[in-house]
C-alpha positions in Angstrom: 36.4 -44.5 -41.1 36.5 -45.5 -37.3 33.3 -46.7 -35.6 33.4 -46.1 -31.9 32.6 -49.2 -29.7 29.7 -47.4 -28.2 27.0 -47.4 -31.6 24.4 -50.2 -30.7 24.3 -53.1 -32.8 20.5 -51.7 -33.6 22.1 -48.3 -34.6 24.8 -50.2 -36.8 22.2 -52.0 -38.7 20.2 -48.8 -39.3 23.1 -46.9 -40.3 24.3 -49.9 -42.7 20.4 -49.8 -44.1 20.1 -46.2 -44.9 24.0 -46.8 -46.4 22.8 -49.1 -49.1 20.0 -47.6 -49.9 21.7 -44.3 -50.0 23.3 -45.2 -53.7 21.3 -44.1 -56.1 21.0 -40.8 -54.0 25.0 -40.3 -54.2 26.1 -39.4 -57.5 23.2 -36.8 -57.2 24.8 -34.6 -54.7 28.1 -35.6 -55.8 30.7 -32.4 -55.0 27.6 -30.5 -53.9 27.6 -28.8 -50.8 25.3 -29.1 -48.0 25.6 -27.0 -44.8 24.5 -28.0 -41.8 23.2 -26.1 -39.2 23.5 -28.0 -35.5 21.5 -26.7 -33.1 22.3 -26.2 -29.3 19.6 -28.8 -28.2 20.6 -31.1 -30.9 23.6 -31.8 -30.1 23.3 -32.3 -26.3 22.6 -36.3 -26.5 26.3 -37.7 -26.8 25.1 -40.5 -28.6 23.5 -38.9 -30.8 26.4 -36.2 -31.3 29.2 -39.1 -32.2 26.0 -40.3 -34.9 26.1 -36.9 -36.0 29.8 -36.6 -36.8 29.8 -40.3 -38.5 27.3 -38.8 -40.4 28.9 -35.9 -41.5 32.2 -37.8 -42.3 30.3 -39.9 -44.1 28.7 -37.4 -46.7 32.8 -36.2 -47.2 33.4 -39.9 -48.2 30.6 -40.0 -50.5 31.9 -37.2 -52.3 29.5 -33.8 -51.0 31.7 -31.1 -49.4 29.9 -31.0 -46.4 30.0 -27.4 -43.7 28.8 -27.6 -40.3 27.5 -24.3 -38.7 26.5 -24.6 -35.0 25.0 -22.9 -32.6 25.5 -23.5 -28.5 22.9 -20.9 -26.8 21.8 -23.7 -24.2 25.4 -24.1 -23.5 26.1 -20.3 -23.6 22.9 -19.7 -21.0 24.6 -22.6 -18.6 28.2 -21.0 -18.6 26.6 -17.1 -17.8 24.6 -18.6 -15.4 27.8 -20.2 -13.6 29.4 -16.8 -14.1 26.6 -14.9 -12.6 25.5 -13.4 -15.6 22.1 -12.5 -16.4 20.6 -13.0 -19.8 18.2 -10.6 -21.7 16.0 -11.5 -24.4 14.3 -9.1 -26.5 11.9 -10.2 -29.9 13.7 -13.8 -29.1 17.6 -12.5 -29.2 19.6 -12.0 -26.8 20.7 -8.8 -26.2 24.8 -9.3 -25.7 26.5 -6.7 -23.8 30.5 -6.5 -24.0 30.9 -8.9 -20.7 28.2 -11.5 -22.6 29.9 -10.7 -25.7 33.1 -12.7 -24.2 31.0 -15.7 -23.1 29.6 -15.8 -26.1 32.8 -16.1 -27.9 34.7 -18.4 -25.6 32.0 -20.9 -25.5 31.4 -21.1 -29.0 34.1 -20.4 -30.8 35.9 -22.2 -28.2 34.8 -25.3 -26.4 32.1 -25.8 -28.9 33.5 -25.7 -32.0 36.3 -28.1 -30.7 34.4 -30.6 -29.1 32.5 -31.3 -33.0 35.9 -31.3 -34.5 37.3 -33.5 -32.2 33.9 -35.9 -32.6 34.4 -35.5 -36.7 38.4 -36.1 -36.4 38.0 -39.1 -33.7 35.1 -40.3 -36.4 38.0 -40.9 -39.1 37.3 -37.6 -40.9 39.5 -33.9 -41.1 37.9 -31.2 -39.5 38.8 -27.7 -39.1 37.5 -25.0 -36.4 36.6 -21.8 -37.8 34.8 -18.5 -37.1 33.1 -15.5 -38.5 37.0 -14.0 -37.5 38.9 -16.6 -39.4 39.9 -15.1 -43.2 36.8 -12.3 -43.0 34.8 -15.3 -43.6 31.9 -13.7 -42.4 31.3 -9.7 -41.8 27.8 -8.9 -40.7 26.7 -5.0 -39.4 24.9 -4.1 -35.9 21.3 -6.1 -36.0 18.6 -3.6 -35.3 14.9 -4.2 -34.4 11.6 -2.7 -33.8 8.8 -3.6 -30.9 5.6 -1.7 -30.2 5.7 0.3 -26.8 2.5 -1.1 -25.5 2.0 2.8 -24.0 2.6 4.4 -26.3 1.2 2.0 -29.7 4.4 3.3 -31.2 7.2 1.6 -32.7 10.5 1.5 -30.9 14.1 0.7 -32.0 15.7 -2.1 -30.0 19.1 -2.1 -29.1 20.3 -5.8 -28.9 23.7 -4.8 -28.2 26.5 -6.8 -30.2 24.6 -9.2 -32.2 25.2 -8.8 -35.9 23.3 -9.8 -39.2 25.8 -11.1 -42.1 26.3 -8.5 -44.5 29.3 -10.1 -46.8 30.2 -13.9 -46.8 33.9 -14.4 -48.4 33.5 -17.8 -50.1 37.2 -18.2 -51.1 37.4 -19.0 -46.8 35.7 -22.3 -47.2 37.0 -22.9 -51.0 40.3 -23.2 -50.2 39.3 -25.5 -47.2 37.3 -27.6 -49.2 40.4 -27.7 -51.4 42.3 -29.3 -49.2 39.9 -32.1 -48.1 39.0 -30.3 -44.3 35.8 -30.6 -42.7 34.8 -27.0 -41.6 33.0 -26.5 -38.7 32.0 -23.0 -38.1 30.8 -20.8 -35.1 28.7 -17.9 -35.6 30.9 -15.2 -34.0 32.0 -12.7 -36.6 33.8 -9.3 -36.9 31.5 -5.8 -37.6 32.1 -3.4 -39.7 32.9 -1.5 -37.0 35.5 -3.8 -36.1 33.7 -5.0 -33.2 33.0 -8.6 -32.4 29.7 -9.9 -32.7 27.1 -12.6 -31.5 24.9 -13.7 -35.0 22.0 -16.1 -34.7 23.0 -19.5 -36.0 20.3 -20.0 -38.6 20.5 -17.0 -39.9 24.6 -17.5 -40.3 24.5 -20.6 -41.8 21.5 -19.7 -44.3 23.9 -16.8 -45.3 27.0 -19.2 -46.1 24.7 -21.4 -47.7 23.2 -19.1 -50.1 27.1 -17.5 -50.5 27.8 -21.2 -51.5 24.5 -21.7 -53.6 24.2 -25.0 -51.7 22.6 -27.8 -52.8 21.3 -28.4 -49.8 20.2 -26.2 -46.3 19.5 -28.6 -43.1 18.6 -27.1 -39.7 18.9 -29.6 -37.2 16.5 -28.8 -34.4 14.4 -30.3 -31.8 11.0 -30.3 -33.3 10.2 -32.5 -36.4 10.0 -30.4 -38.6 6.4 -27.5 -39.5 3.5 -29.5 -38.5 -0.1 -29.3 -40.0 -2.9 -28.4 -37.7 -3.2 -32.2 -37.0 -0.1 -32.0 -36.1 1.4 -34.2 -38.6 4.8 -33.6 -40.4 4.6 -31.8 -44.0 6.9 -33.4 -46.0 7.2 -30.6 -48.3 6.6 -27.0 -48.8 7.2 -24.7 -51.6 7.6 -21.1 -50.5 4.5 -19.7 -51.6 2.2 -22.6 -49.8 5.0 -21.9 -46.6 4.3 -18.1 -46.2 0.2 -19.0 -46.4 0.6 -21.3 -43.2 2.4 -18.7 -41.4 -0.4 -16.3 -42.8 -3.3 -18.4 -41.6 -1.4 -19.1 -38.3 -0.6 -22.9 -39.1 2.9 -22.2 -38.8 3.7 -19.9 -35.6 5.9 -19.2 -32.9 9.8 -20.1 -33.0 9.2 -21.7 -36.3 8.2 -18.7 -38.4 12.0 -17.4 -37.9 13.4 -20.9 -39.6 11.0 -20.9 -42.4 11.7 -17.4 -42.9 15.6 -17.9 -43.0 14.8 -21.0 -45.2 12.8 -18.2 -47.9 16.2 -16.2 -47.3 18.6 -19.2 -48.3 16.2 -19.8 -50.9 16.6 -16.3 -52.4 20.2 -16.2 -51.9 20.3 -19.3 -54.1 20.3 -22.4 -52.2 18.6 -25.2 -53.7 16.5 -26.4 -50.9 16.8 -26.3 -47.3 14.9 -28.9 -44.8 13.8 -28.1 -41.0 15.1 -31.9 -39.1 14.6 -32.8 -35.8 18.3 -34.0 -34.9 17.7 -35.6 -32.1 16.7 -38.4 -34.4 19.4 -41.0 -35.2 20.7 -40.1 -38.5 19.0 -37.5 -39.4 21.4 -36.4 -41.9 22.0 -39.2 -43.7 17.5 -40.4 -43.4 17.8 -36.6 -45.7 20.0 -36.7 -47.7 20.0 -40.6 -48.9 16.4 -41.5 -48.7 13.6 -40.6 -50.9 11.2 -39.7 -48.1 13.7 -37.6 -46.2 13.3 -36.8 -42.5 12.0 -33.4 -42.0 9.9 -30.9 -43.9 11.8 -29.8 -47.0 11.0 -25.8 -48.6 12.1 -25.6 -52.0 11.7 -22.3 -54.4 
């Protein structure tokens, strides 16, 4: 494996310390998979984005089969905002209209997705670009939603245009990569059932291959921590039941009840664990998966 010239001497040494005390952790997960979900503010420090990728080429060498799903809405806000584009939000999605739709696509099917495999590949490991598209990896159906007309008091379908919800994962797609030693790095664009082309949310997508995968392991890289008590201090761990009475009491709110909630979702779909990680801390990964105390807030059954 290279290691590029820029990693601090400070990052070397704290890479080389979670390395060898990362043993006893590696035969546990050996030729397990663990999906990784990299989020659009996560990966915007390029530091911290070739850390990411040594990371990830790392866990291949140490045996795990390791898939990257990623998201890119920061970058896919910037590009429609070059283009003149306005963006819509509606119940936190964004409502994609055929000319978005295109953006969407391009940016991360496109530059996205190549710029990680290029940082994995220039990293020392073999990774592949891939897509909801690619095999019928992923087919997902129309996403539809409900808000309250605040005239009215009634209920109201949303229509959120082309943004899907997975609906059938095709595992053999990522078997026979994982046969032949690649790296997959997938964007979550993928075909309808309709034969359209649609825009999924990132969590949601990876928590879908996960559970398609029964992972060993679920990490959302994000740019919070991980859930936070009232105190504010980091909860190590969660099972589901004591999750869903945090979001119930109002402990757990916000943007975070939609990643615990696709974390119960992985869990049912048969994923062993999955762990909320802030990503912009060095290493994040490997602080996970090789130490005992881990580096977010884990959810387990």
């Amino acid at each position: 494996m290279t290691t590029s010239t820029t990693e601090s001497a400070e990052a070397m040494l704290s890479r080389a310390r979670i390395i060898s005390e990362a043993l006893p952790y590696m035969q546990r997960y050996d030729d397990k998979t663990i999906v990784v979900k990299y989020g659009g503010h996560a990966m915007g420090d390029p530091d911290l984005a070739r850390a990411f990728a040594r990371d990830i080429v790392l866990l291949k060498q140490s045996g795990m089969k390791p898939i990257v799903v990623h998201g890119g809405g920061p970058q896919i806000g910037s590009m429609l905002d070059k283009l003149g584009i306005k963006s819509e939000f509606k119940n936190g999605l964004r409502v994609t209209d055929r000319a978005t739709m295109e953006i969407v696509e391009m940016v991360l099917a496109g530059s996205i997705n190549k710029q990680i495999v290029s940082a994995i590949n220039a990293e020392g490991g073999r990774a592949i670009g891939l897509c909801g598209k690619d095999g019928n990896l992923v087919t997902v159906e129309k996403a539809t939603r409900t808000m309250r007309d605040p005239d009215s008091e009634m209920e109201k379908v949303i229509d959120l245009g082309f943004v899907g919800e997975p609906k059938v994962v095709n595992p053999a797609v990522l078997d026979m990569v994982a046969k032949e030693d690649l790296i997959p790095v997938v964007a979550p664009v993928a075909p309808g059932v309709d034969g359209e082309t649609y825009n999924v949310n990132a969590d949601t997508f990876a928590g879908a291959i996960a559970g398609a995968l029964h992972a060993a392991r679920l990490l959302f890289l994000t740019d919070v921590p991980g859930v936070l008590d009232r105190d504010g201090h980091l909860l190590k761990q969660l099972t589901r039941a004591e999750a869903q009475a945090l979001i119930a009491d109002g402990t757990i709110s916000g943007g975070m009840i939609p990643k615990v909630e696709t974390c119960f979702d992985a869990l049912k779909r048969g994923v062993d664990a999955a762990v909320i990680v802030n990503g912009k801390t060095a290493h994040a990964v490997l602080l996970e998966i090789f130490t005992e105390t881990g580096a977010g807030t884990l959810i387990r059954r």
